[in-house]
C-alpha positions as CSV (number, residue, x, y, z in Angstrom):
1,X,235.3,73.1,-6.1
2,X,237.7,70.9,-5.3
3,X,237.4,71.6,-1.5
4,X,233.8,70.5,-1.5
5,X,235.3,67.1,-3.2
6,X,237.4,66.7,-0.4
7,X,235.8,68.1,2.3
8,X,235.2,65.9,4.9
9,X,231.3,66.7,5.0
10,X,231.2,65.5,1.4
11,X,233.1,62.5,2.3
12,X,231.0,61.5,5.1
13,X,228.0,61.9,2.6
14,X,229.3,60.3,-0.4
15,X,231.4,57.5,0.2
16,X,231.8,54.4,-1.7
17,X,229.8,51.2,-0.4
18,X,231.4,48.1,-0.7
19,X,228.6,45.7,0.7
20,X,227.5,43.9,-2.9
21,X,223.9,43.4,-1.9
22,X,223.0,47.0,-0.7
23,X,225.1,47.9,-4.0
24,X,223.0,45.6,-6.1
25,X,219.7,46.9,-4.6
26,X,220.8,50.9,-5.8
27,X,222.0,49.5,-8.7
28,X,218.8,47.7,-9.5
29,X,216.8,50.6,-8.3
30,X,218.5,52.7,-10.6
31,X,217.9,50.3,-13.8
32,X,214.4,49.9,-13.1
33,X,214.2,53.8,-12.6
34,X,216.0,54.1,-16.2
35,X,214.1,51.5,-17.6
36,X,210.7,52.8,-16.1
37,X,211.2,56.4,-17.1
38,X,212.7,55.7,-20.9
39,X,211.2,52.0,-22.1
40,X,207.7,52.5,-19.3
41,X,206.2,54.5,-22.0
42,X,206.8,52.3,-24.6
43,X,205.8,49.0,-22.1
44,X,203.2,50.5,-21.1
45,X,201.7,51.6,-24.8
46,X,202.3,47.4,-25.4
47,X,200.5,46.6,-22.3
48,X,197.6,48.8,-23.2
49,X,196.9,47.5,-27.1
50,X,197.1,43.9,-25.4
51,X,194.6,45.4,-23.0
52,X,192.7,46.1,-25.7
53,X,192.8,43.6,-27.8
54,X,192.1,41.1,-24.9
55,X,189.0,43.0,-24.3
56,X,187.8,43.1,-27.9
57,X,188.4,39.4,-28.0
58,X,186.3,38.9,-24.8
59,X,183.4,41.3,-26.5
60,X,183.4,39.8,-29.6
61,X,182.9,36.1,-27.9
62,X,180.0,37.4,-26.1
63,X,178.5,38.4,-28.9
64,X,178.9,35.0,-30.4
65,X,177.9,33.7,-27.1
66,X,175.0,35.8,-27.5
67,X,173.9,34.8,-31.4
68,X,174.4,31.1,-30.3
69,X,172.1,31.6,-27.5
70,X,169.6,33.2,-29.8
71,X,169.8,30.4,-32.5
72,X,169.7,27.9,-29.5
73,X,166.2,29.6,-28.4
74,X,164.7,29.7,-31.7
75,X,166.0,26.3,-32.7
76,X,164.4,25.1,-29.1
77,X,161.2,27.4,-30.5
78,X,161.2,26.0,-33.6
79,X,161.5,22.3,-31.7
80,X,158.5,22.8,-29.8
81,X,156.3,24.2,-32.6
82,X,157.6,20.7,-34.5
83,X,156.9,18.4,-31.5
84,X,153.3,20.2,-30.6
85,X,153.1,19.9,-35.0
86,X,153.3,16.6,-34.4
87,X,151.8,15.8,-31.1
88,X,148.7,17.0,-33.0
89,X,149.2,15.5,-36.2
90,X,149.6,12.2,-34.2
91,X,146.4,12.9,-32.4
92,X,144.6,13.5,-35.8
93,X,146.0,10.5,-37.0
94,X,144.9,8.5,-33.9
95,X,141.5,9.9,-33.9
96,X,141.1,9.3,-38.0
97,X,142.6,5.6,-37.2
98,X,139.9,5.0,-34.0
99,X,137.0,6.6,-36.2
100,X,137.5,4.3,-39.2
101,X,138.2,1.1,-36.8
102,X,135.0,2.1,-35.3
103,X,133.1,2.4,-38.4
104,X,134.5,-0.5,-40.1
105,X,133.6,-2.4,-37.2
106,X,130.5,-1.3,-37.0
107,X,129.7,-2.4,-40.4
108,X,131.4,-5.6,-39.7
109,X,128.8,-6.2,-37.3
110,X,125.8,-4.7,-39.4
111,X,127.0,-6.9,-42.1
112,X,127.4,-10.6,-39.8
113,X,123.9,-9.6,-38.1
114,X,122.6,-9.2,-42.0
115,X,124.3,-12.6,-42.6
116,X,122.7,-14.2,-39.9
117,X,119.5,-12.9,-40.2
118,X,119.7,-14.3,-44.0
119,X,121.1,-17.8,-42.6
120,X,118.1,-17.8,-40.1
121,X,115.6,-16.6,-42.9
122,X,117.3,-19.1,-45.1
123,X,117.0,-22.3,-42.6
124,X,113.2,-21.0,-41.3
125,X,112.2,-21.0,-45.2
126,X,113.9,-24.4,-46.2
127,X,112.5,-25.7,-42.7
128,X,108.9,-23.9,-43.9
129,X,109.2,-26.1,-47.4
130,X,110.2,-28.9,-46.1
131,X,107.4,-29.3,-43.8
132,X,104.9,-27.9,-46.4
133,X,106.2,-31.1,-48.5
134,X,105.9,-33.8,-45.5
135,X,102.7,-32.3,-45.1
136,X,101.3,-31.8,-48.7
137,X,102.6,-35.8,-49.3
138,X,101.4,-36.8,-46.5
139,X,97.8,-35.2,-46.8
140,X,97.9,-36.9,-50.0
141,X,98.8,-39.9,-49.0
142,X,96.3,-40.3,-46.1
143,X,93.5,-38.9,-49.0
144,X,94.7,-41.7,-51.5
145,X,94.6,-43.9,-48.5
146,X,91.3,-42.7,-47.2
147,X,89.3,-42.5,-50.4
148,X,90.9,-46.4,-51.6
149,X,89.7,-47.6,-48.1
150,X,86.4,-45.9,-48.6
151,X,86.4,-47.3,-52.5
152,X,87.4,-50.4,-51.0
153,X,84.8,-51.0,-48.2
154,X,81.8,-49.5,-50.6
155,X,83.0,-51.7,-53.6
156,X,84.6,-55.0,-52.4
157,X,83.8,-57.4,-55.4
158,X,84.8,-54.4,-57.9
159,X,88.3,-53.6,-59.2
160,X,90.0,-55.7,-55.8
161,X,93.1,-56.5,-57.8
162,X,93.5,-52.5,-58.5
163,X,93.1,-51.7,-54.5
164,X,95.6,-54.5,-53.4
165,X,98.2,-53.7,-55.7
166,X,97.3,-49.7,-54.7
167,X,97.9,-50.5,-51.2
168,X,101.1,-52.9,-51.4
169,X,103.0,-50.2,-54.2
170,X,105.8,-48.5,-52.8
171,X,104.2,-44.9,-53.9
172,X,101.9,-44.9,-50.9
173,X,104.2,-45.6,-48.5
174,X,101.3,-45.1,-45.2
175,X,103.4,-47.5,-43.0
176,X,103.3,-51.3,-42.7
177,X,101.1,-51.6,-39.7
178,X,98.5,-49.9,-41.2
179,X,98.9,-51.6,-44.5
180,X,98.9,-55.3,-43.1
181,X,95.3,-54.0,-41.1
182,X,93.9,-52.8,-44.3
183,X,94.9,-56.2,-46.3
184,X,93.6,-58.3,-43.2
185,X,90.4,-56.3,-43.8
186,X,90.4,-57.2,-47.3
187,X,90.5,-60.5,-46.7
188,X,87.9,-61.0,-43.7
189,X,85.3,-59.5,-46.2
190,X,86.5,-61.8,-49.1
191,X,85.9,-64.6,-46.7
């Protein structure tokens, strides 16, 4: 055995390397082969549960990706069903408002027309009295005045201080034109 030590074809083959950096690289190959074959197992085995647990991590935030999606569609759901709620209770509200203004306007209206119509009825009758009155005085007034004249011209000599003072009293009030006539009458007949 000791020949093949020292034989030359096993000293050719196996001889020591003094070049550091090719000596680094076998050693280094040689480490990582150790390490890979005893501790890759093992590194591995680590690198797999972190695998793992990486992956479960991802899952379980898409799930809550997912449930906040959900509650972000039924709480946009829900939004619309308030909104269309109230786009309709609105329009309800509108339409009660608009049918009320329009009725209470309406009887606004009915009730100034009424008022007028009263205020019209009320000047036409007051205006209707107070012509029947100038018309009633002064039909009895031109009467008085008609049957004195006539009383007058029939009976001059008679009751002539009862005519004159009838004609000049401020209860027949005919108009003094037609007053100063009569007296001038009066007189012209006295004469």
């Amino acid at each position: 055995m000791n020949d093949l030590l020292f034989s030359k074809t096993f000293q050719e083959t196996f001889e020591f390397n003094t070049n550091i950096f090719e000596t680094n690289l076998i050693n280094l190959s040689i480490v990582l082969l150790i390490v890979i074959r005893f501790l890759g197992e093992a590194l591995s085995n680590l690198l797999e549960s972190r695998r793992q647990f990486i992956i479960k991590n991802l899952e379980d935030s898409n799930k809550k990706i997912l449930l906040v999606k959900d509650e972000l569609i039924n709480t946009r759901t829900q939004l619309g069903k308030v909104k269309n709620e109230m786009t309709a209770l609105y329009d309800t509200r509108l339409v009660s408002f608009n049918n009320k203004k329009e009725i209470y306007l309406n009887q606004v209206e009915s009730y100034s027309d009424q008022l007028k119509r009263l205020r019209n009825d009320i000047i036409d009758f007051q205006t209707k009295k107070v012509l029947t009155d100038v018309y009633d005085k002064l039909i009895k007034q031109t009467f008085t005045y008609v049957s004195g004249a006539i009383k007058f011209v029939l009976y001059p000599a008679t009751e002539t201080s009862m005519y004159t003072s009838m004609l000049d009293s401020s209860v027949y009030k005919i108009g003094k034109p037609l007053r100063t006539e009569l007296k001038l009458n009066y007189l012209r007949r006295m004469n």
